[in-house]
C-alpha positions as CSV (number, residue, x, y, z in Angstrom):
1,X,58.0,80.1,-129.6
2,X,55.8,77.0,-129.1
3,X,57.1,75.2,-132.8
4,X,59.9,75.7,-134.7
5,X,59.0,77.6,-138.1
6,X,61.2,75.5,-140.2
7,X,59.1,72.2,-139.5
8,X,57.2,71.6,-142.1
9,X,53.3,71.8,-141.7
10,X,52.5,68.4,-142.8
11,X,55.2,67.2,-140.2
12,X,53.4,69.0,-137.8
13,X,50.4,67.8,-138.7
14,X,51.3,64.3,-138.6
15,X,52.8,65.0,-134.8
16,X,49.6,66.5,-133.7
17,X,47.3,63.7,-135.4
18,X,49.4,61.1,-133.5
19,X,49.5,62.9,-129.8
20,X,45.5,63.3,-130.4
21,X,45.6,59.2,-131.3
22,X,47.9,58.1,-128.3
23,X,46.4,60.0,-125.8
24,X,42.4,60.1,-126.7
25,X,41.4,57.4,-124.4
26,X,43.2,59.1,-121.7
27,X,41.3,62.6,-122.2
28,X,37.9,60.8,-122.2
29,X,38.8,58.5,-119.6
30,X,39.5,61.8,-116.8
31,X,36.6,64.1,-118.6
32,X,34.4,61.2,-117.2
33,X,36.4,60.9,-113.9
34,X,36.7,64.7,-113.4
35,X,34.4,67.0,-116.0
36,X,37.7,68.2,-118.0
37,X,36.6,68.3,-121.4
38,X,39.0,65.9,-123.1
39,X,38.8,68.7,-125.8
40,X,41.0,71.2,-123.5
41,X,43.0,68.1,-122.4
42,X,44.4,67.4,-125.6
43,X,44.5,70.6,-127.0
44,X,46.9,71.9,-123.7
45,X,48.8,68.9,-124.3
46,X,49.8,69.7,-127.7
47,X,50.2,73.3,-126.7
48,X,52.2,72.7,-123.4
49,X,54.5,70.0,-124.4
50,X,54.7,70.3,-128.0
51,X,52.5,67.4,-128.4
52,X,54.8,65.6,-126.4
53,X,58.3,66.7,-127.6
54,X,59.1,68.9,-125.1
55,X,62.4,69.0,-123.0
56,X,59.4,68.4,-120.2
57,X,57.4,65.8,-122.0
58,X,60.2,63.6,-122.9
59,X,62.5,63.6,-119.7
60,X,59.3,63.6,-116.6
61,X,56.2,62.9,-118.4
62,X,54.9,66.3,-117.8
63,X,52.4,67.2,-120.9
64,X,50.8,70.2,-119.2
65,X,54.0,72.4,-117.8
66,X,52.9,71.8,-113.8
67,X,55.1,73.2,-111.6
68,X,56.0,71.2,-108.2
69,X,54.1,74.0,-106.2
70,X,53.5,74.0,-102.4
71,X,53.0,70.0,-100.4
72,X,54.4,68.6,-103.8
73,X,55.5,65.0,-102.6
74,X,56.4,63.1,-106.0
75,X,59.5,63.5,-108.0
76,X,60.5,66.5,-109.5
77,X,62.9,67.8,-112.8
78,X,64.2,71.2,-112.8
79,X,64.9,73.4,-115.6
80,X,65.3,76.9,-117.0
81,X,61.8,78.5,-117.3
82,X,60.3,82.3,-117.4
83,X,61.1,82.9,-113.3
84,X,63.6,84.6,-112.6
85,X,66.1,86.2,-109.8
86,X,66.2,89.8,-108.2
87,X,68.9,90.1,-110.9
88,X,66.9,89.5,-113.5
89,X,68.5,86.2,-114.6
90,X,66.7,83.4,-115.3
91,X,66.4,80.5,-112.2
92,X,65.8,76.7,-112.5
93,X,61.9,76.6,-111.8
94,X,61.1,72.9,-110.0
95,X,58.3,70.9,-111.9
96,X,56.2,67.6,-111.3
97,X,58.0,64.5,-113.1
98,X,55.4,61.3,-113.5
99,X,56.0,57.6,-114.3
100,X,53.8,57.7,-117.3
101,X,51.8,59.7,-119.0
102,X,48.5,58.5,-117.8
103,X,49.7,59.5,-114.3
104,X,50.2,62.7,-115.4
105,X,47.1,62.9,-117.1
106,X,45.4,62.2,-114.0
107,X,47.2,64.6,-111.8
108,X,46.3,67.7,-114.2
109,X,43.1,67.0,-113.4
110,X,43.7,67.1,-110.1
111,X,45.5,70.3,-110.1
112,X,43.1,72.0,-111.7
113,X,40.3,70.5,-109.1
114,X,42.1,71.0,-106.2
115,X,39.9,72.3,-103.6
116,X,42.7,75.3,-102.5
117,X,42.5,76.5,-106.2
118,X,38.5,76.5,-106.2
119,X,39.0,80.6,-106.3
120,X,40.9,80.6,-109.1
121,X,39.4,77.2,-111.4
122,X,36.3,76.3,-109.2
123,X,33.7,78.1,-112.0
124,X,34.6,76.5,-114.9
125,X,32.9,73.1,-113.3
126,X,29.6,75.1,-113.1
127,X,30.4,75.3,-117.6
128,X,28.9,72.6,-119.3
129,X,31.7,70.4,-119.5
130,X,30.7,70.1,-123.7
131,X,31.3,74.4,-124.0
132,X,34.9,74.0,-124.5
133,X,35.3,78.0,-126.1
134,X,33.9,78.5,-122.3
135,X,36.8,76.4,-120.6
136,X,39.7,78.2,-122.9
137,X,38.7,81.6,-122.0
138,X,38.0,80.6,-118.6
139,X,41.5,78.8,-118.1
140,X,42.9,82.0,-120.2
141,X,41.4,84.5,-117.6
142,X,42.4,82.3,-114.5
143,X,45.9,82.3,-115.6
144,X,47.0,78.8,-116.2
145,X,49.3,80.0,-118.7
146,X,51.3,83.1,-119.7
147,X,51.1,82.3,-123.4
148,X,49.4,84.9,-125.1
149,X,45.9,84.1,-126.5
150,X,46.0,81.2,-125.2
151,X,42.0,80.2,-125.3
152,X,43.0,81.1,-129.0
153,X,45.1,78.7,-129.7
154,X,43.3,76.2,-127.3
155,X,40.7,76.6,-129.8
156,X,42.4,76.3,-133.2
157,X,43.5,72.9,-132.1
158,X,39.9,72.0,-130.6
159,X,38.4,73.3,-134.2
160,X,41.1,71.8,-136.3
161,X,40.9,68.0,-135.1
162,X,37.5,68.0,-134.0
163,X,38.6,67.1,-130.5
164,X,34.6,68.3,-129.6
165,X,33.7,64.8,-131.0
166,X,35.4,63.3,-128.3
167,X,33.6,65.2,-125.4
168,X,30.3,64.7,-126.8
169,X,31.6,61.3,-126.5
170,X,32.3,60.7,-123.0
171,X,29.5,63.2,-122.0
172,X,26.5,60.3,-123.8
173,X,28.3,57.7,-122.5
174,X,30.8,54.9,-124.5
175,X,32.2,52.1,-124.0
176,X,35.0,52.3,-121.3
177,X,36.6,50.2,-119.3
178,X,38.6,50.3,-115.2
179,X,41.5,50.4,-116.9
180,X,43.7,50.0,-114.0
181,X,43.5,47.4,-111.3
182,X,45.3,44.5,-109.3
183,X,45.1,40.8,-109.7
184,X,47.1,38.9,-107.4
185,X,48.8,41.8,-106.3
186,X,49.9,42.5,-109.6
187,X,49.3,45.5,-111.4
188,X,47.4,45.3,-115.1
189,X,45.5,47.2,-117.6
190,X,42.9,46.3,-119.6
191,X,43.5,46.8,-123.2
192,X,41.1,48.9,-125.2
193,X,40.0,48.0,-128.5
194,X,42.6,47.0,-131.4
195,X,45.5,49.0,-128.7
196,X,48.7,46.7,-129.0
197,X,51.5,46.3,-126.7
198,X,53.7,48.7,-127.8
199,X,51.2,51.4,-127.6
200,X,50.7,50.5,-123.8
201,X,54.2,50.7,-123.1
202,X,54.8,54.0,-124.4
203,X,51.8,55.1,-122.1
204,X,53.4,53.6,-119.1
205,X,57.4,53.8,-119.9
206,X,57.6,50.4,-120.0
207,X,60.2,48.8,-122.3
208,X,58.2,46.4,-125.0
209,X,60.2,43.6,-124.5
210,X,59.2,43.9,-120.6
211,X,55.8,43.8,-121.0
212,X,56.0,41.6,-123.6
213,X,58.2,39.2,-120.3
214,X,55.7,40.1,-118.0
215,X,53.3,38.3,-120.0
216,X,54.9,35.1,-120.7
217,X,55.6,36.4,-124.5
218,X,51.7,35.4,-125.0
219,X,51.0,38.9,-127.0
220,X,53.4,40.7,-130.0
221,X,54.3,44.3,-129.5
222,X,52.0,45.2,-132.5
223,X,49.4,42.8,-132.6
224,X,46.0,44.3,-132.2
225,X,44.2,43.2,-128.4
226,X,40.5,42.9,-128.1
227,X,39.2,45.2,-125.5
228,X,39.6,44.2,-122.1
229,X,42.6,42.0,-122.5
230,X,44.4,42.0,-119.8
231,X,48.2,42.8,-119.6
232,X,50.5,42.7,-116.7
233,X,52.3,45.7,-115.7
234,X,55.1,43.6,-113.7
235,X,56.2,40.5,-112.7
236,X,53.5,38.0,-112.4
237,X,53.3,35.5,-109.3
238,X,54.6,31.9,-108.9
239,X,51.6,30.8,-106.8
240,X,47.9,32.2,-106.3
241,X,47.2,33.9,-103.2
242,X,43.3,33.3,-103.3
243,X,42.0,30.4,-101.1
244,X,41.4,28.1,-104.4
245,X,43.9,25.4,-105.0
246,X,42.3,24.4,-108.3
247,X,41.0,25.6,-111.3
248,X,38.6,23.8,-113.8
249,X,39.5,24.2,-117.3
250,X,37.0,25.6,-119.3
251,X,36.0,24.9,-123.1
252,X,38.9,26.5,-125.2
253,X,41.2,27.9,-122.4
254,X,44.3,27.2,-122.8
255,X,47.5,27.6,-119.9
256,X,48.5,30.9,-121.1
257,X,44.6,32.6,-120.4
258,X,44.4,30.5,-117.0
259,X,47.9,32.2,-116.1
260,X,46.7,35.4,-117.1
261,X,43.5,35.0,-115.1
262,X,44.9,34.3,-111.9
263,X,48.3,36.5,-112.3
264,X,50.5,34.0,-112.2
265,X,53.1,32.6,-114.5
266,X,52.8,30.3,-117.2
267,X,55.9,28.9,-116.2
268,X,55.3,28.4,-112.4
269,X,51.9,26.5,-113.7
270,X,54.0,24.1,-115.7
271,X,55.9,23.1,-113.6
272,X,53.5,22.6,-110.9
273,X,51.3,20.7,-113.2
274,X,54.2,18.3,-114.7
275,X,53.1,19.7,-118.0
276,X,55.2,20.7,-121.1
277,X,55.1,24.4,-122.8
278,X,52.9,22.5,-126.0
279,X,50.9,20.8,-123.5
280,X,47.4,21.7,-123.4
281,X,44.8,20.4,-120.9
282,X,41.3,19.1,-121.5
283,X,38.4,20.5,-120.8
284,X,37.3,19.8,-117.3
285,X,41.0,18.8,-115.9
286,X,42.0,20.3,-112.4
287,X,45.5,22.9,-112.5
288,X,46.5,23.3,-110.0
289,X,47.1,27.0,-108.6
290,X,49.3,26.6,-105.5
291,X,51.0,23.5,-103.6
292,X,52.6,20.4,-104.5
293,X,51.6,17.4,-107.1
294,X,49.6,15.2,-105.2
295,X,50.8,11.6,-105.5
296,X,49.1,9.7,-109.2
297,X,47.8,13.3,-109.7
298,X,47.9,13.4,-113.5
299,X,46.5,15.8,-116.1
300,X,44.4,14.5,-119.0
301,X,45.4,17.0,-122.4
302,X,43.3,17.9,-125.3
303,X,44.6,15.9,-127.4
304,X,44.2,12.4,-125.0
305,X,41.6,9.9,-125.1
306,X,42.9,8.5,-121.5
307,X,40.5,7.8,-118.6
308,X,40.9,10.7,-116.1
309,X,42.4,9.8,-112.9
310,X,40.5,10.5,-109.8
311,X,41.0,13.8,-108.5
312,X,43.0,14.8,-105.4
313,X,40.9,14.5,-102.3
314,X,42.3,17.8,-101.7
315,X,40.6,19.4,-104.7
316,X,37.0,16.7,-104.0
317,X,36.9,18.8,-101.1
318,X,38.0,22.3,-101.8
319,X,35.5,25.0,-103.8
320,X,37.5,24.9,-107.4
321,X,36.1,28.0,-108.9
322,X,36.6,29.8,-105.5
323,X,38.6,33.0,-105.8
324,X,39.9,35.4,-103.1
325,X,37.6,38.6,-103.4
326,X,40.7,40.5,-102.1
327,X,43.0,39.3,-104.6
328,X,41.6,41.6,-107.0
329,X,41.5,45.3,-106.5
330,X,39.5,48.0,-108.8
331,X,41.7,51.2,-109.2
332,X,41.1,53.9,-111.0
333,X,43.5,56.6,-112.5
334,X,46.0,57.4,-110.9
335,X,46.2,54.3,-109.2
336,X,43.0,55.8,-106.9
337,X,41.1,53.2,-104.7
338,X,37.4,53.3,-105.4
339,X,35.8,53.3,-101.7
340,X,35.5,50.0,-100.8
341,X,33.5,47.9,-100.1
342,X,31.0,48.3,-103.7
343,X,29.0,45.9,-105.3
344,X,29.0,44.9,-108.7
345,X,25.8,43.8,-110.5
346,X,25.7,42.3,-114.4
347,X,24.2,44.8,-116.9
348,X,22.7,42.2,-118.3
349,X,21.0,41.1,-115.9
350,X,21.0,43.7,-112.9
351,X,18.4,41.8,-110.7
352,X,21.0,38.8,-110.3
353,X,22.2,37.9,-106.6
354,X,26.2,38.3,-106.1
355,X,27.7,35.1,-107.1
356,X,28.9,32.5,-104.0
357,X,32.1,32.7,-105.9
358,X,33.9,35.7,-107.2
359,X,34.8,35.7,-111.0
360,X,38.0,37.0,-111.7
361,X,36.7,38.3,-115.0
362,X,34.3,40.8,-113.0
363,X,37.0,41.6,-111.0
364,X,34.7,41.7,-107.8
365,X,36.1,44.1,-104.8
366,X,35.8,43.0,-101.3
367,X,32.5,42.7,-99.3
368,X,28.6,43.3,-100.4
369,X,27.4,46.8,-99.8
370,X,24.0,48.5,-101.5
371,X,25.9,51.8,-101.5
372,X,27.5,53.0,-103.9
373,X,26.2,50.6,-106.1
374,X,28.2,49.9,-109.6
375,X,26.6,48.4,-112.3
376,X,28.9,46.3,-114.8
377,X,28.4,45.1,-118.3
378,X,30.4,42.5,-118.1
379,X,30.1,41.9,-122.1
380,X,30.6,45.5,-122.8
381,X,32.3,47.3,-119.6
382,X,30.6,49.7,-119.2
383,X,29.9,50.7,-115.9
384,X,27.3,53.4,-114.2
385,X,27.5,54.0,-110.3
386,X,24.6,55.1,-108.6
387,X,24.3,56.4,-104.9
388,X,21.0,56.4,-102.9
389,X,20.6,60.3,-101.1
390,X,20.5,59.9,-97.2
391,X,20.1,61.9,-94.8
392,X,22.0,65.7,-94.9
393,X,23.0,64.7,-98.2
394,X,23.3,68.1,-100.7
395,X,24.1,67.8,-104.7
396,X,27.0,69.6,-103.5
397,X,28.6,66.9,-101.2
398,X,27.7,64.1,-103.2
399,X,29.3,65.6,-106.2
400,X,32.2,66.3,-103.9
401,X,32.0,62.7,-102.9
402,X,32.2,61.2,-106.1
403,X,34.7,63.7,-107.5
404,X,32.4,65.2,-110.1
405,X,30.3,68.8,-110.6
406,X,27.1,69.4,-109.9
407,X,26.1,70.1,-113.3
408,X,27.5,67.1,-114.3
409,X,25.1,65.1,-111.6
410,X,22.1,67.2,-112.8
411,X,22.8,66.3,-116.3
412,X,23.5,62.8,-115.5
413,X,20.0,62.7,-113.3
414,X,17.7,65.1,-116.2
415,X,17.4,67.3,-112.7
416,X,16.1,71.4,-113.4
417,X,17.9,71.9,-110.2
418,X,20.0,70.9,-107.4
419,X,17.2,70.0,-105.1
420,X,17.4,66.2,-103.9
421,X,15.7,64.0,-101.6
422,X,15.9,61.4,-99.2
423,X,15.8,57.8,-100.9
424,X,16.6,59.5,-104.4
425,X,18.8,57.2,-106.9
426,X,21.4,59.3,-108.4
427,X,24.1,58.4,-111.2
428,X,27.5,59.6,-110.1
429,X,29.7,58.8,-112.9
């Protein structure tokens, strides 16, 4: 049985409404990445792992039931399931275990895109993505599952919690974020709107009092973050590994957001600035990022009305808002490199040059390149990548390119068919 008669239904209620809570972002993060409707997402998660109480769920992070399957290369957890011997007796049947949930997330995707299971999945990306009675009889009839009436009960869940509201959603467009990436070689999210710490550590399997560590205590597990905070996943850095040895404090910032900024700790920039854990700096004041206390080099603090001391000749000479370009890496779910190099552009103002210096805020990848070309709001996040059709290019391999369907691309485009030419500007995301 997939739930216990005795619970109560206004448990089960409240255990649905909170899987469909924790994991919404998630579903609309990979329907935009890979045309699942976040509908069908959520509604196999509840139905696979019991909205996350399964034997499966709990112990490997598995929400969807995948077994480890043929070139499986990740960890694995084993358990009784419906295969059985020539005996008839029921075998230990080997299935994918994941870090987090949002890894696993990802990887369902995956499975069902997989290019050697195009036979058996491969129409339902020809749906439109928003026909989500389509994709549970279509997953139903592929056999993804051997529960019976399974599009059925796909669709009570779709039906009962409006989970359509959230395709329609990511289908028009809202306001999303990279959520993974890389600053200083360490790994961080970016927090979406009012999400607290605990919430992110229960995505990732994190411990909150680690994450809470990893971030110099500067957030509360349930405090409320604005979106695009950024929280470290590990360990930060005691140095900078960029080329700048300084930074310029700016109006309001404070040590903590110049040590989130550059991945570093709050601690190793204490010390290396002589300054106190009260102290804060004024505006304009040099911290230094990396190497030793010059000799008489002294920080002016908020609070201080003293002269400020000439500045290192080291720092006179160096570029102090310079930032390694390859410090900071854009990934996307799971951990997947966008192709490099890219080019990001402001929303607000797209017909602005790349900066001389990299912003860690845009989190700029490595070298200028028209194509693909990724348009960021950096107020809002949002981002649109477009791709110029060359040469031999079909709506087929482009979509294949950019990990999407073709009816996706025609929708994103307003195209009647899949016909493209040379020179043509296409949305890929």
């Amino acid at each position: 049985m997939l739930l216990q008669a005795q619970t109560p239904a206004a448990e089960l209620d409240s255990i649905w409404s909170e899987y469909i809570r924790k994991y919404k972002d998630i579903a609309m993060d990979e329907m935009e990445r890979s045309g699942i409707p976040a509908s069908i997402k959520l509604a196999q998660g509840i139905l696979e792992s019991r909205a996350g109480t399964s034997e499966l769920a709990v112990n490997a992070s598995n929400h969807f039931g995948i077994k480890c399957g043929k070139g499986w290369r990740g960890k694995s957890y084993h358990k009784d399931d419906d295969e059985r011997n020539k005996k008839g007796e029921r075998v230990h049947s080997c299935f994918r275990k994941y870090d987090n949930v949002v890894e696993c997330f990802a990887d369902h995707s995956e499975f069902i895109r997989n290019p050697e299971k195009r036979h058996r999945y491969g129409f339902l990306f020809e749906l439109d993505p928003r026909d989500y009675k389509g994709w549970a009889q279509g997953l139903e009839d592929a056999g993804y599952s051997a529960v019976d009436y399974y599009a059925e009960k796909l669709i009570f869940f779709i039906e009962r919690y409006h989970l359509n509201e959230y395709d329609a959603l990511a289908f028009n467009g809202r306001l999303a974020l990279k959520r993974l990436a890389q600053v200083n070689d360490v790994k961080m999210v970016q927090a979406r709107e009012n999400e607290t710490i605990r919430e992110i550590a229960g995505l990732y399997n994190l411990p909150v009092e680690k994450l809470i560590e990893y971030n110099d205590g500067g957030y509360t597990a349930d405090e409320p973050l604005s979106i695009g905070t950024w929280v470290y996943m590990q360990t930060k850095r005691d140095k900078w590994q960029g080329p700048a040895v300084f930074h310029t404090v700016d109006t309001g910032q404070n040590l903590f957001a110049i040590a989130q900024l550059y991945g570093v700790t709050l601690a190793s920039l204490q010390r290396r600035n002589g300054l106190t854990p009260d102290a804060t700096p004024a505006e304009g004041e040099l911290i230094r990022l990396k190497g030793k206390r010059a000799s008489g080099e002294q920080l002016r603090l908020a609070d201080a009305t003293l002269a400020l001391p000439v500045a290192p000749e080291e720092a006179q000479n160096e570029n102090k808002d310079g930032l390694a370009a390859d410090a900071f890496t854009i990934e996307m779910l799971p951990e997947e490199r966008l192709e490099m190099p890219v080019f990001f552009y402001d929303l607000n103002n797209p017909d602005t040059a790349r900066p001389a210096t990299a912003d860690p805020a845009l989190l700029l990848a490595d070298e200028a390149d028209p194509t693909p070309t990724i348009i960021l709001g950096s107020e809002t996040g949002k981002t649109e990548i477009y791709y110029t059709v060359s040469k031999g290019d079909t709506l087929y391999s482009i979509a294949r390119r950019y990990s999407v369907s073709t009816s996706r691309l025609r929708q994103l485009n307003r195209m009647k068919d899949n016909v493209v030419k040379i020179g043509q500007r296409l949305r890929v995301n």
